[in-house]
LORO-961132 format. One record per residue (C-alpha): residue number from 1; residue in one letter; x, y, z. Coordinates in steps of 0.1 Angstrom, whole numbers. Layout:
% residues N
[NUM; "A"; [X; Y; Z]],
...
***
This chain:
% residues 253
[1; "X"; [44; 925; 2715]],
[2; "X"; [45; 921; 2756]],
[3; "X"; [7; 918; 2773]],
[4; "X"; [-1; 954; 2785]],
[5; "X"; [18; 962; 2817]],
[6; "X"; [-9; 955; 2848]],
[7; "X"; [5; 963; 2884]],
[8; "X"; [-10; 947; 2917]],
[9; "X"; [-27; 974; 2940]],
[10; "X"; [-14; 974; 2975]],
[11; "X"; [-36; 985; 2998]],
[12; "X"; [-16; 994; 3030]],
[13; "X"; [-51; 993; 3052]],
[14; "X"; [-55; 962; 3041]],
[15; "X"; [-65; 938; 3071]],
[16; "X"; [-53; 901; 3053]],
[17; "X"; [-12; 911; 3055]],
[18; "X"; [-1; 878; 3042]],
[19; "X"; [-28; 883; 3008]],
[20; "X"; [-10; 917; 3005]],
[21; "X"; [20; 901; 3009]],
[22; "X"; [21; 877; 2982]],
[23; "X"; [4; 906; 2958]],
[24; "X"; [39; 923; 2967]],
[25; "X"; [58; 894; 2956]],
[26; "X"; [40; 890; 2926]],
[27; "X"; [44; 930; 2918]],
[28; "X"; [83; 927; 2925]],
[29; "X"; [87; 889; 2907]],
[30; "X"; [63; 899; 2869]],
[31; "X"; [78; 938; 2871]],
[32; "X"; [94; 953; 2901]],
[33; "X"; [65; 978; 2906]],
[34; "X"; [34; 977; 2924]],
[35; "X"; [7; 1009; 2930]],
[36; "X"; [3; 1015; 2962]],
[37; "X"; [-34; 1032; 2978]],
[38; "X"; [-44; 1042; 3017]],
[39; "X"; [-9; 1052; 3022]],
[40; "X"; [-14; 1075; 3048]],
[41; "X"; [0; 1103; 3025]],
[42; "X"; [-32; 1126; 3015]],
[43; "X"; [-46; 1142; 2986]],
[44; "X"; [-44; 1179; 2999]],
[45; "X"; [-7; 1173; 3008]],
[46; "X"; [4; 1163; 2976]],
[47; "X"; [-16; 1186; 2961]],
[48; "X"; [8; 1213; 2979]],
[49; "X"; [42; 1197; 2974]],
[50; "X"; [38; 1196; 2930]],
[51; "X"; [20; 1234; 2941]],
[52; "X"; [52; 1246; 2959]],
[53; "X"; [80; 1224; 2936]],
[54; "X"; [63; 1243; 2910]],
[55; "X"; [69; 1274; 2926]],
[56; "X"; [104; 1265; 2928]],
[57; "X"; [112; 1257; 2894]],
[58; "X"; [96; 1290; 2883]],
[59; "X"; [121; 1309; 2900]],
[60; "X"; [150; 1324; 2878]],
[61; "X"; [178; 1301; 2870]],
[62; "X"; [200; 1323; 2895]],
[63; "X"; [181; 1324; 2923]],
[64; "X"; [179; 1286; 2914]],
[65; "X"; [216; 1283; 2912]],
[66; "X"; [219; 1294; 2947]],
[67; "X"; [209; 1266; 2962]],
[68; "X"; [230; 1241; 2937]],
[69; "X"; [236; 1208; 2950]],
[70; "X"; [260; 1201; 2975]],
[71; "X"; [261; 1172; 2998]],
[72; "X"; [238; 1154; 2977]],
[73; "X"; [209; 1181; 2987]],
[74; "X"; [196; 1211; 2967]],
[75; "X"; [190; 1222; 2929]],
[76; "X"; [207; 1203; 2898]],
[77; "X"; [201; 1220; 2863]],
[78; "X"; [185; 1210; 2833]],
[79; "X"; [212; 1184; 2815]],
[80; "X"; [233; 1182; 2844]],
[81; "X"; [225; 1145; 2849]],
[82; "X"; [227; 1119; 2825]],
[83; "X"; [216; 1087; 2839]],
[84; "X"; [223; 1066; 2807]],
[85; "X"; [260; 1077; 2802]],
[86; "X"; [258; 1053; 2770]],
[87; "X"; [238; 1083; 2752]],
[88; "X"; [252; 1109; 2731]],
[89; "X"; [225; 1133; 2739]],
[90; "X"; [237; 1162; 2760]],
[91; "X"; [222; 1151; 2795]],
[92; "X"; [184; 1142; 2801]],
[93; "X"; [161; 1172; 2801]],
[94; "X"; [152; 1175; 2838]],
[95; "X"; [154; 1198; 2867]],
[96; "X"; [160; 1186; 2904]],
[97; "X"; [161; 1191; 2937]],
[98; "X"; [170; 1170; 2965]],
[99; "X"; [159; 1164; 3001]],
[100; "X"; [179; 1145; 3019]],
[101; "X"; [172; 1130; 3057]],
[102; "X"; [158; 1159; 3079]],
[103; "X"; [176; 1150; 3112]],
[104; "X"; [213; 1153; 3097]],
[105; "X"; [210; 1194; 3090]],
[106; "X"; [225; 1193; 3054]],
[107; "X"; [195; 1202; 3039]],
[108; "X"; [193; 1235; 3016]],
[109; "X"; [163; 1254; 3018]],
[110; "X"; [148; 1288; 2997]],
[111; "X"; [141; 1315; 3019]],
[112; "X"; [108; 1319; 3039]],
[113; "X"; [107; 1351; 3022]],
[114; "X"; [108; 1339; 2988]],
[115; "X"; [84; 1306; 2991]],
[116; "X"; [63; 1306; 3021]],
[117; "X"; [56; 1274; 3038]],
[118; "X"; [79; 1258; 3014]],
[119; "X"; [101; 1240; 3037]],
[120; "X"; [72; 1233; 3060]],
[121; "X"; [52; 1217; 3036]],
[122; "X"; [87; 1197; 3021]],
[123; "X"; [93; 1180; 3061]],
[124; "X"; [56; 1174; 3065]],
[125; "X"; [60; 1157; 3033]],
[126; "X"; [93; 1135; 3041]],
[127; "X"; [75; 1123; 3071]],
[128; "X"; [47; 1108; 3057]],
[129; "X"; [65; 1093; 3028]],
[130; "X"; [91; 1075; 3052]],
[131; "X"; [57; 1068; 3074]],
[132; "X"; [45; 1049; 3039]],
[133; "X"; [78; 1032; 3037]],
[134; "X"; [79; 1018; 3072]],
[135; "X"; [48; 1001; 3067]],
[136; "X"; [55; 989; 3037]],
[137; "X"; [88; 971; 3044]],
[138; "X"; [70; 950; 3071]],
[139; "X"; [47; 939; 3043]],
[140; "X"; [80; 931; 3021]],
[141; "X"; [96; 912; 3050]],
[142; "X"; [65; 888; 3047]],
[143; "X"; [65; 885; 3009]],
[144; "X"; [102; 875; 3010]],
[145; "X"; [86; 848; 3043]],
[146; "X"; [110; 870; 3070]],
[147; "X"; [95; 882; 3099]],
[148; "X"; [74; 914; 3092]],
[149; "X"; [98; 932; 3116]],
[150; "X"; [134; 916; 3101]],
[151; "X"; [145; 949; 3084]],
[152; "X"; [137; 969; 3120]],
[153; "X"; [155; 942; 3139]],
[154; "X"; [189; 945; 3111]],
[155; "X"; [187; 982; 3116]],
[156; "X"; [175; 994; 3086]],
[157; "X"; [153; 1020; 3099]],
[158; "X"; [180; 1035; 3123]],
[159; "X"; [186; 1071; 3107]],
[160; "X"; [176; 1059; 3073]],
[161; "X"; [191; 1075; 3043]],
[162; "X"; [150; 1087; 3028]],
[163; "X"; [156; 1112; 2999]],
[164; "X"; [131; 1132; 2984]],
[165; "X"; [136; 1139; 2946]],
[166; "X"; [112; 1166; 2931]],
[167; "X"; [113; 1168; 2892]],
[168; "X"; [104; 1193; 2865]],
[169; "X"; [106; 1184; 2827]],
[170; "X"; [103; 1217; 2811]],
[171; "X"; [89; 1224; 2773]],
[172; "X"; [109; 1219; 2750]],
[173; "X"; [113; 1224; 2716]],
[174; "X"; [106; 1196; 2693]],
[175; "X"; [142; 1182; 2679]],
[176; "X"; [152; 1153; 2656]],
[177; "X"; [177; 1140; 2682]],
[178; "X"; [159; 1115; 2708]],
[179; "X"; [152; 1133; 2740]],
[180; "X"; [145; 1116; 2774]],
[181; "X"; [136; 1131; 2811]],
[182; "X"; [153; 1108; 2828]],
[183; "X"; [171; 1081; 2808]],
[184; "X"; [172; 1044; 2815]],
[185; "X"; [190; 1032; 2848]],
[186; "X"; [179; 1013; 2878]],
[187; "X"; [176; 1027; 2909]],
[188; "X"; [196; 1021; 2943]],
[189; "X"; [185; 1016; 2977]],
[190; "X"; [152; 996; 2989]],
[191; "X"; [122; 1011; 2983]],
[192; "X"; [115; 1042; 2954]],
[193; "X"; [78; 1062; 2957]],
[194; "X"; [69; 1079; 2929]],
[195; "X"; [44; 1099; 2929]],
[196; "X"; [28; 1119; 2893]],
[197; "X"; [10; 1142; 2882]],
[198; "X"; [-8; 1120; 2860]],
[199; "X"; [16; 1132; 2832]],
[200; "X"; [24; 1101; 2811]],
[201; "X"; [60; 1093; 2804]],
[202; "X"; [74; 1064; 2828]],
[203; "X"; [87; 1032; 2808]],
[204; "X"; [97; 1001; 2818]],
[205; "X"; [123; 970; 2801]],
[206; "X"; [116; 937; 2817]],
[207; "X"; [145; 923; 2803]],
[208; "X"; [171; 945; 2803]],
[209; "X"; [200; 922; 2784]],
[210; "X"; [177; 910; 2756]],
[211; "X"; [181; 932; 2727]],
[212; "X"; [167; 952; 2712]],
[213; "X"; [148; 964; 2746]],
[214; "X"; [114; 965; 2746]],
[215; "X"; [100; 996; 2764]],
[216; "X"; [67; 995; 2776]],
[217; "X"; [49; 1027; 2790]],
[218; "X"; [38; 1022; 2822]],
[219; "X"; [-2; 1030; 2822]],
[220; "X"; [-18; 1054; 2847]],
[221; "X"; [-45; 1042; 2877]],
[222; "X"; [-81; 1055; 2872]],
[223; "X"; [-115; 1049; 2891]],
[224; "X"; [-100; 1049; 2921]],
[225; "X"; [-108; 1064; 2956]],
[226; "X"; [-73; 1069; 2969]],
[227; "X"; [-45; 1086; 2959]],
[228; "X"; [-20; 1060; 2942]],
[229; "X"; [20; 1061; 2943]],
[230; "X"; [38; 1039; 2920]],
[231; "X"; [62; 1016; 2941]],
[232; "X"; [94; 1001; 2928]],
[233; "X"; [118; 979; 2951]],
[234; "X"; [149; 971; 2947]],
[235; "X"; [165; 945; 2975]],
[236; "X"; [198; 939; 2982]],
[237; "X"; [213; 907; 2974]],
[238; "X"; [222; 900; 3008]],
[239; "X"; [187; 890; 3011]],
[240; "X"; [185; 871; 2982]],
[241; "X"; [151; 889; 2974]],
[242; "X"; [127; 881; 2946]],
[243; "X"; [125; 920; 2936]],
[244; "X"; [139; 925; 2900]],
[245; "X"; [160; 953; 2893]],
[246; "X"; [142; 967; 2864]],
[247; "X"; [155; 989; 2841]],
[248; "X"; [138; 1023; 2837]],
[249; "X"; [132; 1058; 2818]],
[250; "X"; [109; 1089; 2814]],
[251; "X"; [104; 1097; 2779]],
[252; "X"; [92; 1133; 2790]],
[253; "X"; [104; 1152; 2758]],
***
């Protein structure tokens, strides 16, 4: 059996950038995730965004269906997706809804009416999250030994492609067929946030061609002062980065 998973802790206020740095490589290098504290995103806010995504999802499927996706923004049904197209199951057991750059106007929102404050809360959100991001990369620049400001000087934070993916994983009854939230994939783009509820699920594969896989459940951060989002990077070869591509699922049932 693999040694219990055990992430670095980034601290983004951290005054030693090169220490941080190297924890980063180290995160990316053992397990392509790190947790990340002193973010800049707070309690109270997060609190509000799983408040008002909940408030969403509670709606009636139709009112839901309203807003179905459509230029890669708005609602996608339970077992629409099916991240592991190798599975036989129906589609993974998961509701979404997606928020794409605000800038661009291709954004689908409910009605003021319907959810007060709910897009309001959703931008303030965004902000912060690609604030996070920002800073981070500068520390990622160093732990790959590039100038802390190499991905502003290539461009990669002119109108950046930032989605926000909010997730439900309803009830569901128990079945004798496997069932998984999200099934195994790895993700595209640089950076993914995620940030929980503290609901358990999240697994990871370090070594995603040795069969059979070994899934490891990714533990939860406690004793802590700040609020903790679970980091994942994933670098494109161009850079010849360190970051592995890990393999990942939520075994929400």
């Amino acid at each position: 059996m693999p040694d219990a998973l055990q992430f670095p802790i980034i601290d983004l206020s951290f005054p030693d950038r090169f220490s941080i740095a190297n924890l980063i490589r180290q995160g990316c290098v053992d397990h392509g995730f790190f947790y990340l504290v002193n973010h800049g995103v707070d309690e109270e806010l997060i609190s509000k965004v799983f408040e008002q995504s909940s408030n969403f999802f509670s709606l009636p499927i139709e009112e839901k269906m309203k807003l179905v996706r459509k230029n890669h923004r708005g609602y996608t049904a339970l077992y629409a997706e099916k991240l592991d197209t190798t599975l036989t199951t129906e589609g993974d057991s998961k509701e979404s809804f997606y928020i794409g750059p605000l800038a661009d106007d291709l954004n689908q929102w409910p009605l003021e009416e319907d959810l007060p404050s709910w897009r309001s809360t959703m931008e303030t959100y965004h902000q912060k999250l690609l604030s996070a991001v920002t800073k981070l990369l500068s520390l990622i620049a160093l732990s790959l030994k590039l100038e802390e400001d190499f991905f502003e000087k290539v461009g990669a934070l002119i109108e950046p492609l930032a989605f926000i993916r909010l997730l439900h994983y309803p009830d569901l009854n128990s079945s004798s067929e496997e069932i998984f939230g999200a099934s195994a994939h790895s993700d595209y783009g640089m950076v993914t946030l995620l940030v929980t509820d503290g609901v358990p699920g999240l697994q990871i594969c370090r070594e995603k061609s040795k069969q059979p896989q070994v899934w490891e459940d990714v533990p939860s951060m406690s004793g802590l002062h700040s609020l903790q989002i679970l980091a994942k990077t994933v670098l494109w070869n161009v850079w010849k980065a360190v970051a592995l591509s890990l393999v990942h699922q939520d075994s929400h049932p």
